[in-house]
Every structure is written in structure tokens, then in C-alpha cells.
mmCIF entry with sequence, helices, sheets and N, C-alpha, C, O atoms, coordinates in Angstrom:
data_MODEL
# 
_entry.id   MODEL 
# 
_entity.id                         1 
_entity.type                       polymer 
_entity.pdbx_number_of_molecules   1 
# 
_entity_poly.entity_id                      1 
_entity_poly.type                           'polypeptide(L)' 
_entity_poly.nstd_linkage                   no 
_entity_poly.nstd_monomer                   no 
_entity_poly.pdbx_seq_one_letter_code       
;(UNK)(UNK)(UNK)(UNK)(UNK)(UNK)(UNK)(UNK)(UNK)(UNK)(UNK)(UNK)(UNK)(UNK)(UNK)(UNK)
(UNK)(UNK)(UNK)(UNK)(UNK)(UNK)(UNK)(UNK)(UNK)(UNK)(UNK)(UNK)(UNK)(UNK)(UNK)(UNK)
(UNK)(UNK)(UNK)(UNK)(UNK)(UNK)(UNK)(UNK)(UNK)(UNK)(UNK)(UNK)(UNK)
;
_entity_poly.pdbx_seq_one_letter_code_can   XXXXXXXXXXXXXXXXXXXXXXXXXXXXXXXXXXXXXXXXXXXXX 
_entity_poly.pdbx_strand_id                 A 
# 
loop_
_entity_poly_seq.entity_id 
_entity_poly_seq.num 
_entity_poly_seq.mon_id 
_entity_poly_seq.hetero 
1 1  UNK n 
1 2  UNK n 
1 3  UNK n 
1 4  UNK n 
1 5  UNK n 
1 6  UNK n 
1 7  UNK n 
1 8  UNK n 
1 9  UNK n 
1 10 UNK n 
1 11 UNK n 
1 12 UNK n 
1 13 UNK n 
1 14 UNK n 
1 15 UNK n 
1 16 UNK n 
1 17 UNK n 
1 18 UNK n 
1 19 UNK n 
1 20 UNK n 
1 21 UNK n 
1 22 UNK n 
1 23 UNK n 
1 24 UNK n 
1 25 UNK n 
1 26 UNK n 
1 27 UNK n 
1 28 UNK n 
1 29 UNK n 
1 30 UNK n 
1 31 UNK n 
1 32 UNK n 
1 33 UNK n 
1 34 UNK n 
1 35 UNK n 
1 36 UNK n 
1 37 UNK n 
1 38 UNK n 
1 39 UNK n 
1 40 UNK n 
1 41 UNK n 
1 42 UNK n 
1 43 UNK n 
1 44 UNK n 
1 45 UNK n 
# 
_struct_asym.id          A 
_struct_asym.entity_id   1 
# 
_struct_conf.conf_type_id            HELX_P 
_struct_conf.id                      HELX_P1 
_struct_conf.pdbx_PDB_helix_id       AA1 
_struct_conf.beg_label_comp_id       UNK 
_struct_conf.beg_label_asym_id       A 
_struct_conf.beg_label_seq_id        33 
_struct_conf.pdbx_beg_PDB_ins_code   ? 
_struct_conf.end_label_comp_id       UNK 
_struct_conf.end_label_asym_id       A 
_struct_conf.end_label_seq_id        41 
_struct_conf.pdbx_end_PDB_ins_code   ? 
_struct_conf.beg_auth_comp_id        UNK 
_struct_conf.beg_auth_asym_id        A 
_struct_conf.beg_auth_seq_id         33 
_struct_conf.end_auth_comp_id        UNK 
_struct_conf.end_auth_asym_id        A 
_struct_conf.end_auth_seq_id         41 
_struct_conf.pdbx_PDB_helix_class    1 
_struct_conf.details                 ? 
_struct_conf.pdbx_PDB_helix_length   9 
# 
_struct_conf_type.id          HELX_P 
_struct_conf_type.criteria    ? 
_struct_conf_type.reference   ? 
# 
_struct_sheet.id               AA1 
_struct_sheet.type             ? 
_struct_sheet.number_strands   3 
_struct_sheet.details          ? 
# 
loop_
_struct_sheet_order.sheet_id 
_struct_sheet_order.range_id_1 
_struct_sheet_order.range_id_2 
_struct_sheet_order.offset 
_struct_sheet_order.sense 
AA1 1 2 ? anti-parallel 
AA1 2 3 ? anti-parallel 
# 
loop_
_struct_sheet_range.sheet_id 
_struct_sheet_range.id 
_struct_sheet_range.beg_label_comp_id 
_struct_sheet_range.beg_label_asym_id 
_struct_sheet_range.beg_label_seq_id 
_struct_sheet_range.pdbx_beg_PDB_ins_code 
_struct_sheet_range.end_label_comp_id 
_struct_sheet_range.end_label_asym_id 
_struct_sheet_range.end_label_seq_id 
_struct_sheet_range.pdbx_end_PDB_ins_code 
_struct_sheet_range.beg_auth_comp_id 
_struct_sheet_range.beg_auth_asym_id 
_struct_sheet_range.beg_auth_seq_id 
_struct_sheet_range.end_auth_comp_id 
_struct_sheet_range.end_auth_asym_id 
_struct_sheet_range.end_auth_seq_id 
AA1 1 UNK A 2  ? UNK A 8  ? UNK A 2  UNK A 8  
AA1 2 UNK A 11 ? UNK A 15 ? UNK A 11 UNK A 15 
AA1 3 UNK A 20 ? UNK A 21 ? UNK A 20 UNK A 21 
# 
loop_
_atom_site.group_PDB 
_atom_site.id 
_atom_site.type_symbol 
_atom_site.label_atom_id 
_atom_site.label_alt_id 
_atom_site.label_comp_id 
_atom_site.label_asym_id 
_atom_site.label_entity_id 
_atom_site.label_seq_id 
_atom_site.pdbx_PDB_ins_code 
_atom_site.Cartn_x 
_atom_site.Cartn_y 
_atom_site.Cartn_z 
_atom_site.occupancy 
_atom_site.B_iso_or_equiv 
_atom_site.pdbx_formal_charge 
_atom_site.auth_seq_id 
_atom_site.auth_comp_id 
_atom_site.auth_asym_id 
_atom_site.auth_atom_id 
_atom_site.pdbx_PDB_model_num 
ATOM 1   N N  . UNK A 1 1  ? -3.500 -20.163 -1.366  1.00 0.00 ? 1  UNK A N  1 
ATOM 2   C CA . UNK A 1 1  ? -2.867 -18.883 -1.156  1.00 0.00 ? 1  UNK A CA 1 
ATOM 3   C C  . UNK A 1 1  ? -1.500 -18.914 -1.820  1.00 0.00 ? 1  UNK A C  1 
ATOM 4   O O  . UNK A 1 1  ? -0.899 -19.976 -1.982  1.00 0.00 ? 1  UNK A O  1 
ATOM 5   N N  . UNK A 1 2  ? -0.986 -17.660 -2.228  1.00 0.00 ? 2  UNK A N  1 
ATOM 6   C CA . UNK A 1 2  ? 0.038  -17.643 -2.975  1.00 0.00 ? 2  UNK A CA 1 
ATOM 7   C C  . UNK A 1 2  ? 0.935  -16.032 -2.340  1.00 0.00 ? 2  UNK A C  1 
ATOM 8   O O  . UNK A 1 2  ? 0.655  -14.835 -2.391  1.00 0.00 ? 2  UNK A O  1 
ATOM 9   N N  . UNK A 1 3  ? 2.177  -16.899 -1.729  1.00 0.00 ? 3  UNK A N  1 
ATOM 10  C CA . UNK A 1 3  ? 2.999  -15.855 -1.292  1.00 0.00 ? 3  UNK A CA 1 
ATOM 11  C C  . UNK A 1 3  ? 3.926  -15.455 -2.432  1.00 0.00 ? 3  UNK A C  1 
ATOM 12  O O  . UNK A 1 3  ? 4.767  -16.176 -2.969  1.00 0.00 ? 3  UNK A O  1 
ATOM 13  N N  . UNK A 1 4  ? 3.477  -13.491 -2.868  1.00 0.00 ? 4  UNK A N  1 
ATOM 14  C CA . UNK A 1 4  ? 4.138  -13.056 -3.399  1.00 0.00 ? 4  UNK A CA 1 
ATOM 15  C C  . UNK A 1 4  ? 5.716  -12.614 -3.026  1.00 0.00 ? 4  UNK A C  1 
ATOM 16  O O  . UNK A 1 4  ? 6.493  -13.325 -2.388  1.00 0.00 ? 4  UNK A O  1 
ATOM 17  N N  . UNK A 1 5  ? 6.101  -10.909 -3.715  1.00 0.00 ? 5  UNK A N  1 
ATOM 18  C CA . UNK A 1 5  ? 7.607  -10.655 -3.360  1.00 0.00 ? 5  UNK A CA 1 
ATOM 19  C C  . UNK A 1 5  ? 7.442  -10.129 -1.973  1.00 0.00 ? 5  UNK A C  1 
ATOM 20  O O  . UNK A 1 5  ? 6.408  -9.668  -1.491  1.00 0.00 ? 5  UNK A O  1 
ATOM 21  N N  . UNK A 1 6  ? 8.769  -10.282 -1.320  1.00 0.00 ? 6  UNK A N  1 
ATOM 22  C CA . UNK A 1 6  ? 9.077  -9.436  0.003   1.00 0.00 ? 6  UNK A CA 1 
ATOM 23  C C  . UNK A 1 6  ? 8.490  -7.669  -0.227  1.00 0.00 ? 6  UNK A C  1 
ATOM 24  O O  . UNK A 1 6  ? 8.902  -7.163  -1.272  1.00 0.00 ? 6  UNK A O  1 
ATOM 25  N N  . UNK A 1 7  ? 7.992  -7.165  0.264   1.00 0.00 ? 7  UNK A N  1 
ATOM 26  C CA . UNK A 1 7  ? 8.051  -5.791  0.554   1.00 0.00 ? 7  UNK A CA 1 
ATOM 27  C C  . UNK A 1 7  ? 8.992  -5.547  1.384   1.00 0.00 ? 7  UNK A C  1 
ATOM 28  O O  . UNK A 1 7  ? 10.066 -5.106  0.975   1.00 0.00 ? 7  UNK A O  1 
ATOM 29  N N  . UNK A 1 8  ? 8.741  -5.813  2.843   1.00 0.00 ? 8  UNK A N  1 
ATOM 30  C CA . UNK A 1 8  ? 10.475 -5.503  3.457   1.00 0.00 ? 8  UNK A CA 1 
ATOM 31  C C  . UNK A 1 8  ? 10.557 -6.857  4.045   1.00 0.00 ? 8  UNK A C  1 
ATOM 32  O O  . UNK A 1 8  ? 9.685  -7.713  4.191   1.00 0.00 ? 8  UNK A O  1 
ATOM 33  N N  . UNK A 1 9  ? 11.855 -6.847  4.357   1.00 0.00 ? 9  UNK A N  1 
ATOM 34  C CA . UNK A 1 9  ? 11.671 -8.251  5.625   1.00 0.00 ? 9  UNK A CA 1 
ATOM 35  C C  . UNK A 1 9  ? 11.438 -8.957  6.123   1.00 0.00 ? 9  UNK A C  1 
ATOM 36  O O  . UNK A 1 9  ? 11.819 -9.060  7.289   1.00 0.00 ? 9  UNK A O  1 
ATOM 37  N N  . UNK A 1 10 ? 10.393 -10.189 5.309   1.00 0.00 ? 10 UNK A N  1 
ATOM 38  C CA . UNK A 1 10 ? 9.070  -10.653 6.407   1.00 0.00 ? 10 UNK A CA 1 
ATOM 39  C C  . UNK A 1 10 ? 8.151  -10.418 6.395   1.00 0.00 ? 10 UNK A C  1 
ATOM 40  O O  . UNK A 1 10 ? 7.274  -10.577 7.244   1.00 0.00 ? 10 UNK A O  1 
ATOM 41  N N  . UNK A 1 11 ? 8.130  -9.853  5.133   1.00 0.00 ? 11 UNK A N  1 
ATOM 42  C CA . UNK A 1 11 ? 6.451  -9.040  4.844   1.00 0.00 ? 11 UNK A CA 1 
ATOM 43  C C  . UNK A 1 11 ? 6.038  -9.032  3.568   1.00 0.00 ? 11 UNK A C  1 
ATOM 44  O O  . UNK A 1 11 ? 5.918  -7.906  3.083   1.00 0.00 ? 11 UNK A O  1 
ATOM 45  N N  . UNK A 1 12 ? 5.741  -10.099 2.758   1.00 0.00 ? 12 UNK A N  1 
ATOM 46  C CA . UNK A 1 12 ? 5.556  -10.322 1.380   1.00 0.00 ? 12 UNK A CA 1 
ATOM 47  C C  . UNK A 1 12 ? 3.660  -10.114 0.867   1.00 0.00 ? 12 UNK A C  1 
ATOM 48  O O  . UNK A 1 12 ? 2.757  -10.249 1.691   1.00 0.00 ? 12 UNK A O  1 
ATOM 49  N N  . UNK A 1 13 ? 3.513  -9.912  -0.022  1.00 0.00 ? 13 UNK A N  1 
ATOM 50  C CA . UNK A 1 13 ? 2.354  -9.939  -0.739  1.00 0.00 ? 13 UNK A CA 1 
ATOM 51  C C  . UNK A 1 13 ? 1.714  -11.754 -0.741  1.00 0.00 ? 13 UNK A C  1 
ATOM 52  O O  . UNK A 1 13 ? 2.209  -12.874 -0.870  1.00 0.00 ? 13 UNK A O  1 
ATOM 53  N N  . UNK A 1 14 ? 0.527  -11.235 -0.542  1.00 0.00 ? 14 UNK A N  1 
ATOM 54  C CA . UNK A 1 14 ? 0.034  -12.366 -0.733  1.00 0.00 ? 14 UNK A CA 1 
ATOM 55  C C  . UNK A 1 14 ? -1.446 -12.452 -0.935  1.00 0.00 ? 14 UNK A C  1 
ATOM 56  O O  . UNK A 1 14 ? -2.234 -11.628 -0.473  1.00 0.00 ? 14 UNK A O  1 
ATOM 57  N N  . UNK A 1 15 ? -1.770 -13.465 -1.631  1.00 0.00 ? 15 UNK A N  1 
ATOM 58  C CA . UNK A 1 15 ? -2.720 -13.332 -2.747  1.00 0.00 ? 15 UNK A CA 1 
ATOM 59  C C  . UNK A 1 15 ? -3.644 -15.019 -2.576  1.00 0.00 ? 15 UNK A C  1 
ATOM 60  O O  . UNK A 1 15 ? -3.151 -16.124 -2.351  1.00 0.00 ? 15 UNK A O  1 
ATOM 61  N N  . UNK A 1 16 ? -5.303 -14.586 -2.816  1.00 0.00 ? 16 UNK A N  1 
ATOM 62  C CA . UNK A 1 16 ? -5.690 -15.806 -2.062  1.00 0.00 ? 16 UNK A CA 1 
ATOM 63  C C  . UNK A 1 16 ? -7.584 -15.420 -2.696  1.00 0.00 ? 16 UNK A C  1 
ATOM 64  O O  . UNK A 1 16 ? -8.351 -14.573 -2.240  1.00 0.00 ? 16 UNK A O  1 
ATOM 65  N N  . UNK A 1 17 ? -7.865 -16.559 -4.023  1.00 0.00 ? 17 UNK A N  1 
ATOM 66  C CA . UNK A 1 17 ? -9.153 -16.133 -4.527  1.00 0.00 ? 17 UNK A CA 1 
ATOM 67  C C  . UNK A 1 17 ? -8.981 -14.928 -5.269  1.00 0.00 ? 17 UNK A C  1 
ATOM 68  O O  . UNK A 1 17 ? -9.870 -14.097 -5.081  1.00 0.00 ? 17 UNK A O  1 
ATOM 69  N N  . UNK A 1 18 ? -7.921 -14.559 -6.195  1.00 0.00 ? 18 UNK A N  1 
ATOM 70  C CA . UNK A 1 18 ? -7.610 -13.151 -6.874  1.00 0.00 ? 18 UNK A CA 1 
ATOM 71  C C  . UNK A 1 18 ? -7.558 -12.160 -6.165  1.00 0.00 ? 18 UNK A C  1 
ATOM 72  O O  . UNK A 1 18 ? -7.440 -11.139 -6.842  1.00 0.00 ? 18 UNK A O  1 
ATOM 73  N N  . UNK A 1 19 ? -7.603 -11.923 -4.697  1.00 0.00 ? 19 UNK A N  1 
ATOM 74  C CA . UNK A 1 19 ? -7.489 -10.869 -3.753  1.00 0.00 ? 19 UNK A CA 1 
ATOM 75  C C  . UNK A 1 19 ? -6.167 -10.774 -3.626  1.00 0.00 ? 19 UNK A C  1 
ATOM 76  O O  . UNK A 1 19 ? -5.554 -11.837 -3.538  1.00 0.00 ? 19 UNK A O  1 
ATOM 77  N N  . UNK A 1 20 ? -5.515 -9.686  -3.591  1.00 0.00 ? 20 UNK A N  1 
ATOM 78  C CA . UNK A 1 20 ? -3.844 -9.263  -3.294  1.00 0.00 ? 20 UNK A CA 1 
ATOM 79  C C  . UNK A 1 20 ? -4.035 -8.349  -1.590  1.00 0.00 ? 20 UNK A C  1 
ATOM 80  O O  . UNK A 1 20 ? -4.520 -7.250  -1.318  1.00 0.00 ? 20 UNK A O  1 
ATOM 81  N N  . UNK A 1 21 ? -3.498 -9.257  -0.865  1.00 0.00 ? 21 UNK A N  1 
ATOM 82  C CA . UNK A 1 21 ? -3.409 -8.613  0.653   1.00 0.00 ? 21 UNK A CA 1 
ATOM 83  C C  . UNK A 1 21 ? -1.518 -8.499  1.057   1.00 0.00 ? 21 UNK A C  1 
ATOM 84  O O  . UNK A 1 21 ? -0.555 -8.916  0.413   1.00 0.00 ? 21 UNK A O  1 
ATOM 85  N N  . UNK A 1 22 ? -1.578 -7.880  2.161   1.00 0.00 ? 22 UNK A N  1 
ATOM 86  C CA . UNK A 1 22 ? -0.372 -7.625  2.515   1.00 0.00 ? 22 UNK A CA 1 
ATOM 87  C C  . UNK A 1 22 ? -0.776 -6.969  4.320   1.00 0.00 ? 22 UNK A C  1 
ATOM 88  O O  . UNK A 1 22 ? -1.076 -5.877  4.802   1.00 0.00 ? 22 UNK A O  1 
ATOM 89  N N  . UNK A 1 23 ? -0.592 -8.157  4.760   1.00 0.00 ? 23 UNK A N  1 
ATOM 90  C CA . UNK A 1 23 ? -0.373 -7.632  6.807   1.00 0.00 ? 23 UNK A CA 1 
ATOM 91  C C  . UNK A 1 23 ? 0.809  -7.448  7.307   1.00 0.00 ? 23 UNK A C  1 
ATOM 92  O O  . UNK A 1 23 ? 1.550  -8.431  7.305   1.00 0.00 ? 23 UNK A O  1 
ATOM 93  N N  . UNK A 1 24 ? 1.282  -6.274  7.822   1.00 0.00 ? 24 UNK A N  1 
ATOM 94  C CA . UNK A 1 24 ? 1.638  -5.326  7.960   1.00 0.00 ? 24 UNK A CA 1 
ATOM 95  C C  . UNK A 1 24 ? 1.601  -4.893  9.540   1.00 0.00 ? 24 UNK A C  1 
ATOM 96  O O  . UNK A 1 24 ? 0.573  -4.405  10.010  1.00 0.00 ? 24 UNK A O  1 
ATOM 97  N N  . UNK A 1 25 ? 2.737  -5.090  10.311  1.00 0.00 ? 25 UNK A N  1 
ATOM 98  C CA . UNK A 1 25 ? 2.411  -4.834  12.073  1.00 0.00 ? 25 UNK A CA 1 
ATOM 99  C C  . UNK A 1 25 ? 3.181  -3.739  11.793  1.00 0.00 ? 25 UNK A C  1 
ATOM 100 O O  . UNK A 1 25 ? 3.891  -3.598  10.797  1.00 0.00 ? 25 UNK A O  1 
ATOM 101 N N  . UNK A 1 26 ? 2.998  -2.842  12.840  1.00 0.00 ? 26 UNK A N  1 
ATOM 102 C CA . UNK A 1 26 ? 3.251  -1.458  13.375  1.00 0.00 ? 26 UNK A CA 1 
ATOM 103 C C  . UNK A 1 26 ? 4.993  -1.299  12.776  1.00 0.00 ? 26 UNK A C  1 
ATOM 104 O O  . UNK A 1 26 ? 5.366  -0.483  11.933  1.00 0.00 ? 26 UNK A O  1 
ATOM 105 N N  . UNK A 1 27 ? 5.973  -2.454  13.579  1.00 0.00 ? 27 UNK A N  1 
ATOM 106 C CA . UNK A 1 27 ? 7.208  -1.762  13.619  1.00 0.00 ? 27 UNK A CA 1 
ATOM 107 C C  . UNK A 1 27 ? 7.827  -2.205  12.245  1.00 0.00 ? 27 UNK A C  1 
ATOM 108 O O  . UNK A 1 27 ? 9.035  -2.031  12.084  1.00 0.00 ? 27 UNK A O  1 
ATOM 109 N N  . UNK A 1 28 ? 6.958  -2.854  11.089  1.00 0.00 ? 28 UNK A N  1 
ATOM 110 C CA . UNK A 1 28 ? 7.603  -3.061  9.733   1.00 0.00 ? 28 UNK A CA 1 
ATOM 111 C C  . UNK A 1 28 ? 7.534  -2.378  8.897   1.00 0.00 ? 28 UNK A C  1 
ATOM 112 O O  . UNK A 1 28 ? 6.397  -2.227  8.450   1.00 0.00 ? 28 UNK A O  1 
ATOM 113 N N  . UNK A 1 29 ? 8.898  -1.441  8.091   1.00 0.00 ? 29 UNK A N  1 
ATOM 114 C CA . UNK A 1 29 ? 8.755  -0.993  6.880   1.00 0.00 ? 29 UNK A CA 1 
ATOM 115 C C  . UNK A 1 29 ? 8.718  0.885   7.281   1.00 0.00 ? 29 UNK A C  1 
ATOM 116 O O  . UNK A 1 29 ? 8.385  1.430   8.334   1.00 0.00 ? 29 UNK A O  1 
ATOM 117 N N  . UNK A 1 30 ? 9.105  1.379   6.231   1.00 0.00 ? 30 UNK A N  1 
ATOM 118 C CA . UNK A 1 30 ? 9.263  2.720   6.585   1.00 0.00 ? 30 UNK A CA 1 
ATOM 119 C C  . UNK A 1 30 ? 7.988  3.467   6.309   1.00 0.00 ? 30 UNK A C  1 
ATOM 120 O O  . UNK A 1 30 ? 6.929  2.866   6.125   1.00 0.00 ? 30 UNK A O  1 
ATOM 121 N N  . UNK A 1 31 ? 8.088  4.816   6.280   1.00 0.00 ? 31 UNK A N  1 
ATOM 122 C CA . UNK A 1 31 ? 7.282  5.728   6.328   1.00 0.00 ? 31 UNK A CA 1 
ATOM 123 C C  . UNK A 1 31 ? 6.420  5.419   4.501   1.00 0.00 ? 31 UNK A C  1 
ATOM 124 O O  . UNK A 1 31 ? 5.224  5.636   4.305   1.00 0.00 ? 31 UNK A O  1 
ATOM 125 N N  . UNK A 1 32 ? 7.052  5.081   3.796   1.00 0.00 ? 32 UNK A N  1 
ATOM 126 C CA . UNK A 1 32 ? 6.677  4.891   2.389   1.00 0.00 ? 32 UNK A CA 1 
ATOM 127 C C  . UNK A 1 32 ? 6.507  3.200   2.240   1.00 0.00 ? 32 UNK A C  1 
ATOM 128 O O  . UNK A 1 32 ? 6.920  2.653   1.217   1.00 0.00 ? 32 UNK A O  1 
ATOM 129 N N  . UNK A 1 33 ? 5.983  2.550   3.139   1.00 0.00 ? 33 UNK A N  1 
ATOM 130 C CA . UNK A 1 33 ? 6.010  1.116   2.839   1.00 0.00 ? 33 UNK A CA 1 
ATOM 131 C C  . UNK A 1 33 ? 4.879  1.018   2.278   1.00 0.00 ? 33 UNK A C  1 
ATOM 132 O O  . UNK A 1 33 ? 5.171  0.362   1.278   1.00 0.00 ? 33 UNK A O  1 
ATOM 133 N N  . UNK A 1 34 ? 3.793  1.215   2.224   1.00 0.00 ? 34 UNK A N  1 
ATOM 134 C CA . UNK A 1 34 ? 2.557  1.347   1.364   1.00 0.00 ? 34 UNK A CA 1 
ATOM 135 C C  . UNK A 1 34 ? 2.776  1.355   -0.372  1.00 0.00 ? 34 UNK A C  1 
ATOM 136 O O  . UNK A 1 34 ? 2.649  0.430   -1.174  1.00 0.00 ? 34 UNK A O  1 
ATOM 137 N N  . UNK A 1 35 ? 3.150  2.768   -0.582  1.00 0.00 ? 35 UNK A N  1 
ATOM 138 C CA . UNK A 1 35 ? 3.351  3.126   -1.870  1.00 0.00 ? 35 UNK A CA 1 
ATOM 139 C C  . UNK A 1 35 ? 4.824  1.794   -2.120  1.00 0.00 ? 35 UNK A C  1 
ATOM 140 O O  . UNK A 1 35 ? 4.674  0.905   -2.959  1.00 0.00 ? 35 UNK A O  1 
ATOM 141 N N  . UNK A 1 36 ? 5.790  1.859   -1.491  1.00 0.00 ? 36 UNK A N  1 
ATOM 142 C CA . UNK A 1 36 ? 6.289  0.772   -1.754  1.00 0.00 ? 36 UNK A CA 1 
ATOM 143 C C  . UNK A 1 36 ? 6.073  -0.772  -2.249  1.00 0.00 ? 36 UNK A C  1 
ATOM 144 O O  . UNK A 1 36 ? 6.852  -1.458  -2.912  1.00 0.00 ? 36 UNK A O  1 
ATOM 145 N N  . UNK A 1 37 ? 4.849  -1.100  -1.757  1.00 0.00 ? 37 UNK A N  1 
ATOM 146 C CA . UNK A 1 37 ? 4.243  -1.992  -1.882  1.00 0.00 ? 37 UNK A CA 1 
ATOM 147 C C  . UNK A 1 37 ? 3.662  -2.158  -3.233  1.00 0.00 ? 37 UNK A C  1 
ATOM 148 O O  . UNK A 1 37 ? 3.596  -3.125  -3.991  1.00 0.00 ? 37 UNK A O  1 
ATOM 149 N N  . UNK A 1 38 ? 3.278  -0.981  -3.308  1.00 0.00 ? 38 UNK A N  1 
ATOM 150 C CA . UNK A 1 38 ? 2.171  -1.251  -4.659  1.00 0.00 ? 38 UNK A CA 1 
ATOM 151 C C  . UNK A 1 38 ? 3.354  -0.927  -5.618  1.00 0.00 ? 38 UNK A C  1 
ATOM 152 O O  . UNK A 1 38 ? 3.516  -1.726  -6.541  1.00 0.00 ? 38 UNK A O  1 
ATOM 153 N N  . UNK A 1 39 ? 4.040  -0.069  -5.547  1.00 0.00 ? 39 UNK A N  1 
ATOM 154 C CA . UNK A 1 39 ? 5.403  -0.263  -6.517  1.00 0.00 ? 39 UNK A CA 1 
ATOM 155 C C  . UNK A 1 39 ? 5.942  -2.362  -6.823  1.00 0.00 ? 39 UNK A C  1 
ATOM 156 O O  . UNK A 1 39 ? 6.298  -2.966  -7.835  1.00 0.00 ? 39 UNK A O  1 
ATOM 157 N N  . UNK A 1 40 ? 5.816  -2.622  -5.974  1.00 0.00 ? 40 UNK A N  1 
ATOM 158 C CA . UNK A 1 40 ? 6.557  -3.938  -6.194  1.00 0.00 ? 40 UNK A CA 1 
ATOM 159 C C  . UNK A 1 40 ? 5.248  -4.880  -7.016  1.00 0.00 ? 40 UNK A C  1 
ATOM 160 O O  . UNK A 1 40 ? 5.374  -5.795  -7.830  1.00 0.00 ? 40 UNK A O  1 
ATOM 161 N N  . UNK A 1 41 ? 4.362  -4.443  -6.618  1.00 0.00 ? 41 UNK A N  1 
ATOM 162 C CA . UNK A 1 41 ? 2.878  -4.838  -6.940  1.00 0.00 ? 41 UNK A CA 1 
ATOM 163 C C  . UNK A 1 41 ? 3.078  -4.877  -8.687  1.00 0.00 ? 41 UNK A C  1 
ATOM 164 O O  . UNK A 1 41 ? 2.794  -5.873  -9.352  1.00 0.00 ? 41 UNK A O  1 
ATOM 165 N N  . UNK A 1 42 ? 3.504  -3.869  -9.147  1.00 0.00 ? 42 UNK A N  1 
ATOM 166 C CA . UNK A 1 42 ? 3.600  -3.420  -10.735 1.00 0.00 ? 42 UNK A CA 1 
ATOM 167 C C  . UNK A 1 42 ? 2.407  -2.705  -10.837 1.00 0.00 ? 42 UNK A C  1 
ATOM 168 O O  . UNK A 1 42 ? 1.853  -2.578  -11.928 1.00 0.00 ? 42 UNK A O  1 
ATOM 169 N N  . UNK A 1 43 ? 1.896  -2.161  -9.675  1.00 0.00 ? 43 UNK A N  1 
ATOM 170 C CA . UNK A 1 43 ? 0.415  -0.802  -10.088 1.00 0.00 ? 43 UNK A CA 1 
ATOM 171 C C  . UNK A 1 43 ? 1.034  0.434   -9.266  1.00 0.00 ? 43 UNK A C  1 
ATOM 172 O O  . UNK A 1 43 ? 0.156  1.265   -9.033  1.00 0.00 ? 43 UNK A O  1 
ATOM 173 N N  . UNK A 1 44 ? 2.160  0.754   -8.813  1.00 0.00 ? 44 UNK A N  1 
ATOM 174 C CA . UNK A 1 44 ? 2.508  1.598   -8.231  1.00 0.00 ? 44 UNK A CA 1 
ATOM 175 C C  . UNK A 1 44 ? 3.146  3.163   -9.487  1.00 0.00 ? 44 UNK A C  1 
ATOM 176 O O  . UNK A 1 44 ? 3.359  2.912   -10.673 1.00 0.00 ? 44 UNK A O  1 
ATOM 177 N N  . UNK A 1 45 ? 3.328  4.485   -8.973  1.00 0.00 ? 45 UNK A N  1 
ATOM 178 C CA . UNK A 1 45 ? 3.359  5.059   -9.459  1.00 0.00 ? 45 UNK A CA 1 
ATOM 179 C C  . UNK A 1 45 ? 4.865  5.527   -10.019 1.00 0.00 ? 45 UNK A C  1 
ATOM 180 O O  . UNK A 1 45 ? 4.965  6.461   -10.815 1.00 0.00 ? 45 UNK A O  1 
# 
């Protein structure tokens, strides 16, 4: 497994068999943490 960048706080990308995951509990990250994500990803819009 390979821990990517932070998205917010404690909550980085991570990647495991070419799969890119990211877990994600309720009180992390704002209303746009998703699209955020995939922004940091380099496939975001």
C-alpha cells in the first residue's frame, strides 16, 4: 500500500494493487472534500 497526499488532516489518498481509495469518517473535510480530493488526485476538474 502506498500512502498518497493529505486531502485534509489525516486523511490522505491511498493506493493498494493500482486501486486509489480514500476513507473518509463523517466529521472530516468540508462540504467539497470529494471534488477536493480528486483535484489533488490530478483527475479533478
Amino acid at each position: 500500500m502506498q500512502i498518497g497526499v493529505e486531502v485534509a488532516p489525516g486523511v490522505p489518498w491511498m493506493q493498494a494493487d493500482g486501486v486509489w481509495a480514500i476513507l473518509k469518517s463523517g466529521n472530516f473535510g468540508t462540504e467539497s472534500f470529494f471534488f477536493d480530493a480528486l483535484e489533488k488526485l490530478g483527475i479533478g476538474q
